[in-house]
C-alpha positions in Angstrom: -0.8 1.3 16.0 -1.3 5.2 15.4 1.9 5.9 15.0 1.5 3.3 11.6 -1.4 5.3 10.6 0.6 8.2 10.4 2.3 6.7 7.6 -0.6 5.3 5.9 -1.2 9.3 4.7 1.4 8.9 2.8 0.5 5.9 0.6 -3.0 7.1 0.2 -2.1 6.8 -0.2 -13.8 -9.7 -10.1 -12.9 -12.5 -12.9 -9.2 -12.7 -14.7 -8.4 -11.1 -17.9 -4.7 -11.2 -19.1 -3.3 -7.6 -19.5 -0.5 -6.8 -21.9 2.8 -5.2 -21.0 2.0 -1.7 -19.5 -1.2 -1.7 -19.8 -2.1 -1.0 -16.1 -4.4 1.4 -15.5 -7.2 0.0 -13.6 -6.9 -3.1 -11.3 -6.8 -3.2 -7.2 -5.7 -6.9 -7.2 -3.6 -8.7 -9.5 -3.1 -12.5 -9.8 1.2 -13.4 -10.8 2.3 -16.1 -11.5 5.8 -17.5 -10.6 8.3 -18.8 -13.3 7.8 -22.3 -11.0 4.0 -22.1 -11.6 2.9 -20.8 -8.3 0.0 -18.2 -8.2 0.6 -15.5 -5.8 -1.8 -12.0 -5.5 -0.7 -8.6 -5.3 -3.0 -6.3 -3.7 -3.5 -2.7 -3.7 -4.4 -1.1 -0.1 -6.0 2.4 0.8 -4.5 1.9 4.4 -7.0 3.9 6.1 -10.7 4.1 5.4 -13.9 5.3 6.8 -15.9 2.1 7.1 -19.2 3.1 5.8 -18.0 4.1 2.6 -15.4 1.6 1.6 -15.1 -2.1 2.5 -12.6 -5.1 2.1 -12.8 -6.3 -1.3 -14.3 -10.2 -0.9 -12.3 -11.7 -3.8 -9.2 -10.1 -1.4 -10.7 -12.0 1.2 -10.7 -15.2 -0.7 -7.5 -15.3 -2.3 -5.7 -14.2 0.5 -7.2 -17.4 2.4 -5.2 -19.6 -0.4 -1.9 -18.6 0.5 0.7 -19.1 2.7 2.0 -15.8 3.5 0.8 -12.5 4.5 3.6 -9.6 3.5 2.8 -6.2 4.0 5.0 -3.0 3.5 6.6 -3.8 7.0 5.5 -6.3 9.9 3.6 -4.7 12.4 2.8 -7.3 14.4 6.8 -7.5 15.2 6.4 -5.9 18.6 10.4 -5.0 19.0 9.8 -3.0 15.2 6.3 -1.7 16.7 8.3 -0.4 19.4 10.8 1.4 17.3 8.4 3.1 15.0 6.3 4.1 17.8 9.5 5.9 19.3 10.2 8.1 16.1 8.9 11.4 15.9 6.8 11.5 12.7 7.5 14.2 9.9 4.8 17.3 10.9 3.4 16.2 7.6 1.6 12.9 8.9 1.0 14.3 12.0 -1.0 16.9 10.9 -3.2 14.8 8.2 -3.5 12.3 10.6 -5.2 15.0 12.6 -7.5 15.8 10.3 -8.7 12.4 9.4 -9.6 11.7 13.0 -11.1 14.9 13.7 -13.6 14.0 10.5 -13.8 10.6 10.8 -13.2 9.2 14.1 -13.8 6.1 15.1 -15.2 5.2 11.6 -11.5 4.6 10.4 -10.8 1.4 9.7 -7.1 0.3 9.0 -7.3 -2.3 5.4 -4.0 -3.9 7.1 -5.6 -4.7 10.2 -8.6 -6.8 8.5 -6.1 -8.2 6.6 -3.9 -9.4 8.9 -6.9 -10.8 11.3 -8.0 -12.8 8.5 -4.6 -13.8 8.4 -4.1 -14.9 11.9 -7.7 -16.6 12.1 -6.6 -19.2 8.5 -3.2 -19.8 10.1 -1.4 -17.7 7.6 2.3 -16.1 8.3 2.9 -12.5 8.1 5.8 -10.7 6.9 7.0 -7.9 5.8 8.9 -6.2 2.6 11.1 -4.1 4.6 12.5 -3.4 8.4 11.4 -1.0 10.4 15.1 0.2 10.2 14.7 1.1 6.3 11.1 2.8 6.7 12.3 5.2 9.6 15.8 6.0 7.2 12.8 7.1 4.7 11.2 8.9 6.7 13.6 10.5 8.4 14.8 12.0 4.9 11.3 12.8 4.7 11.0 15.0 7.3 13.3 17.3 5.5 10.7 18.3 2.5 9.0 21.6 3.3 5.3 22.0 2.5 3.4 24.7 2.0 1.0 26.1 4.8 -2.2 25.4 2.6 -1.1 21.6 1.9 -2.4 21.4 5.8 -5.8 23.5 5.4 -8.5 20.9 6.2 -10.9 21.1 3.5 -8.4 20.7 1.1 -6.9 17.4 3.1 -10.3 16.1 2.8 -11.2 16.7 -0.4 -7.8 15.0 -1.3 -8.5 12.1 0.4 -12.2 11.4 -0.8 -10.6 11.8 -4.0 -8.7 9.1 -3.3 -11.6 6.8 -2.1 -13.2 7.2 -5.5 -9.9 6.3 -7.2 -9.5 3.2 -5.1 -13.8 2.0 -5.6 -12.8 2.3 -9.4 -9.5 0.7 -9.1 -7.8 3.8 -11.4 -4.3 3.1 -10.2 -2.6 5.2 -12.8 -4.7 7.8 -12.0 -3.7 7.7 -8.1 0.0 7.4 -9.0 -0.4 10.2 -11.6 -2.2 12.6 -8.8 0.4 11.6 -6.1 2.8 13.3 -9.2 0.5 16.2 -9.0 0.3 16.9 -5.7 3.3 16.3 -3.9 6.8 17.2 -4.4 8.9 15.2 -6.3 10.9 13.7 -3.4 8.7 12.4 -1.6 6.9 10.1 -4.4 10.5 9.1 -5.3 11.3 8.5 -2.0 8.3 6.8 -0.3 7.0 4.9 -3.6 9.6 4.9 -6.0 12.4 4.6 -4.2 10.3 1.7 -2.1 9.4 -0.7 -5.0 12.8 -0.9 -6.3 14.1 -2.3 -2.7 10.8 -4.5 -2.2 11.4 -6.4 -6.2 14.0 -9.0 -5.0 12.3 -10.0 -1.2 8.9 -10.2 -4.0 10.4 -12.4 -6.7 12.1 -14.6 -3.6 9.0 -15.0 -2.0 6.5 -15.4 -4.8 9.0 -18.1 -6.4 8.8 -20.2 -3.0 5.1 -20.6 -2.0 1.9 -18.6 -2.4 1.6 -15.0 -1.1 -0.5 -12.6 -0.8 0.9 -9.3 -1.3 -0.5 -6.1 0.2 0.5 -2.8 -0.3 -0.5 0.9 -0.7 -2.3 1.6 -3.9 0.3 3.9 -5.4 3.0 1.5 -5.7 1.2 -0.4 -8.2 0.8 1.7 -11.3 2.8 4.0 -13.1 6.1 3.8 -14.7 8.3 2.9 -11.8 4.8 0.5 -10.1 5.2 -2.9 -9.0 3.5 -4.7 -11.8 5.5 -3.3 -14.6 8.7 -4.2 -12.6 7.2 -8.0 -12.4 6.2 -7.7 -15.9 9.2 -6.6 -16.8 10.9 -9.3 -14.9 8.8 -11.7 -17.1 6.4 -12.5 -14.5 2.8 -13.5 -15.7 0.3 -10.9 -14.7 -3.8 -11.3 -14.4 -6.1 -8.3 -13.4 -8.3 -10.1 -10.5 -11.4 -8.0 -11.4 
């Protein structure tokens, strides 16, 4: 499991009102509706979180418990894909946030996926995921080849980063995550480990969203933006509520 919250750095990161093409600046959680008439939820994750300043949204909680499926970025409770990603020697970059984070934080972490797939397991729910551990390790494998500079692994500025982040995600300002993620890292990578991402996630979403409810979990920075999930499912013609 700590090998998985290496690569939650990197994605670090309520009543319906209906939201017109593009406009998709603020919303954690996001009601869509199929073409067949199903409702599904897209939900925005900060992966990692220290538990006495951020907690589970309840409405998540709730709609999650209406549907049928659970899919996250990638399965981790698939043991044999645990196994593999445990194996892989991280990019220096996660390592050495992920170092930070504990040394601050400690046992206050709590990892959003966990809770959600706990809730999922206790209401019977199935859990999948929107890509292999096979595509996520080719990522980050490409990854590892981006150089950094030495100060983008000072703590203070880590941590400031990442509050930074928590206050983003308790105002749900998920153009303004997407926008700093421009900001502060290179290109590449937000092509590659957001971008890139979303593009191979839209047809396992439509396929699964058209077929039964789902509850769809992912990091915060995949939902806004340009290249974001929900104007790809907008664009797709998808119906699209702000859960607020």
């Amino acid at each position: 499991m700590k090998k998985y919250l290496f690569l939650i750095l990197l994605f670090l990161l309520n009543s319906c009102s209906k939201t017109k093409k593009g406009d998709f600046e603020l919303g954690n959680l996001w009601k869509v509706t199929s073409k067949s008439g199903i409702e599904s939820y897209l939900f925005g994750t900060v992966h990692l979180y220290p538990k006495n300043q951020l907690k589970l949204s309840e409405n998540a909680i709730s709609k999650l418990k209406k549907c049928k499926v659970l899919a996250l970025e990638r399965d981790i409770t698939d043991k044999h894909g645990q196994q593999k990603f445990i194996n892989f020697e991280m990019p220096v970059f996660f390592t050495e946030n992920y170092k930070v984070l504990i040394s601050e934080y400690g046992n206050d972490l709590v990892s959003m996926e966990g809770q959600l797939i706990e809730i999922a397991n206790n209401n019977e729910i199935k859990i999948s995921g929107l890509e292999s551990t096979e595509e996520i390790l080719r990522i980050m494998t490409d990854l590892s080849e981006i150089e950094f500079l030495k100060t983008d692994f000072e703590k203070d500025r880590i941590i400031q980063v990442y509050q930074q982040t928590l206050e983003m995600y308790k105002k749900e300002q998920i153009l303004a995550f997407k926008d700093s993620m421009a900001s502060q890292m290179p290109r590449k990578m937000v092509e590659l480990s957001v971008n890139v991402r979303n593009n191979n996630w839209t047809e396992d979403i439509i396929n699964l969203v058209e077929k039964e409810p789902v509850f769809i979990a992912v990091g915060m920075g995949h939902l806004g933006g340009e290249n974001g999930l929900l104007k790809i499912l907008v664009d797709k013609e998808y119906k699209l509520e702000r859960i607020k």
